[in-house]
C-alpha positions, 0 to 999 in steps of 0.5 A, a space after each residue: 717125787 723130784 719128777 713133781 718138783 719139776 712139774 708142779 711149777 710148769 703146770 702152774 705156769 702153764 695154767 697162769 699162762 692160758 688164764 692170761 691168753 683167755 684174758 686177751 682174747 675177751 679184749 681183743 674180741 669185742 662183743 659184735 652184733 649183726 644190725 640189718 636196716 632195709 637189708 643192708 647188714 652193718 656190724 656193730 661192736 658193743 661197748 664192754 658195759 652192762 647195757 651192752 650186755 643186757 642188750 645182747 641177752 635180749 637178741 634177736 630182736 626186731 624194731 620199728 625206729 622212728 625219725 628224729 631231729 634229722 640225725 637219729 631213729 629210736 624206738 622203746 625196747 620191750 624191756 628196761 636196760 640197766 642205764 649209766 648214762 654220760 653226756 657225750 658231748 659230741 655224738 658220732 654218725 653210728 653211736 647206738 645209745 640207750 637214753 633212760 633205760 628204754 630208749 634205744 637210739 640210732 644216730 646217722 650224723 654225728 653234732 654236738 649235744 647236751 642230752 645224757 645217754 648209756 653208750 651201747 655200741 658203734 656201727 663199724 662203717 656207718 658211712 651208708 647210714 645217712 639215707 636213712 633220713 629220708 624216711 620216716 620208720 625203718 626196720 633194724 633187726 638186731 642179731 647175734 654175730 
């Protein structure tokens, strides 16, 4: 019995502490997402949301986008997205957002705006996404990491 006095707070402790290690490790791993446009692989980290989430339980998933105002692709998704849309005020080359709750958008420059959207996630280095305005559709694959 002394020897359960000693380790019963041990174990407990020991059990708060992976709780609390399990806990960090979701922080400091965001969702990721492989994004493939034209065979140009960019990773792209979710935001912690339930958009970003239904949006990953949909994956794989593959889209035609269409050209917009010089500085986005967006394409419908086949199903609605829980939306929780926010005006961004400025919008950054590489934000992926949802506008309504169909509408998945891909922004290659960043400006200011005035529309609301439901943020879904980053491109890591968006830097190479600007060719793309060039063109009229282009494929996005979306994948798992």
């Amino acid at each position: 019995m002394k020897y359960l006095r000693i380790l019963l707070p041990g174990l407990f402790l020991a059990c708060a502490l992976a709780g609390h290690a399990d806990t960090a490790l979701l922080r400091d791993n965001p969702m990721m997402v492989t994004m493939i446009i034209n065979g140009q692989q960019f990773d792209v980290r979710l935001h912690d949301n339930p958009a970003a989430k239904a949006f990953v339980n949909r994956l794989p998933l593959q889209l035609g986008m269409s050209e917009l105002n010089g500085n986005e692709k967006f394409a419908d998704l086949p199903h609605e997205l829980p939306s929780s849309s926010v005006l961004p005020g400025t919008i950054q080359a590489g934000d992926i957002m949802l506008y309504g709750t169909q509408t998945l958008v891909l922004f290659y420059a960043s400006f200011k705006s005035s529309y609301h959207y439901t943020p879904i996630g980053r491109v890591i280095n968006p830097e190479k996404l600007p060719i793309m305005s060039n063109q009229e559709t282009i494929w996005v694959e979306f994948s798992n990491h």
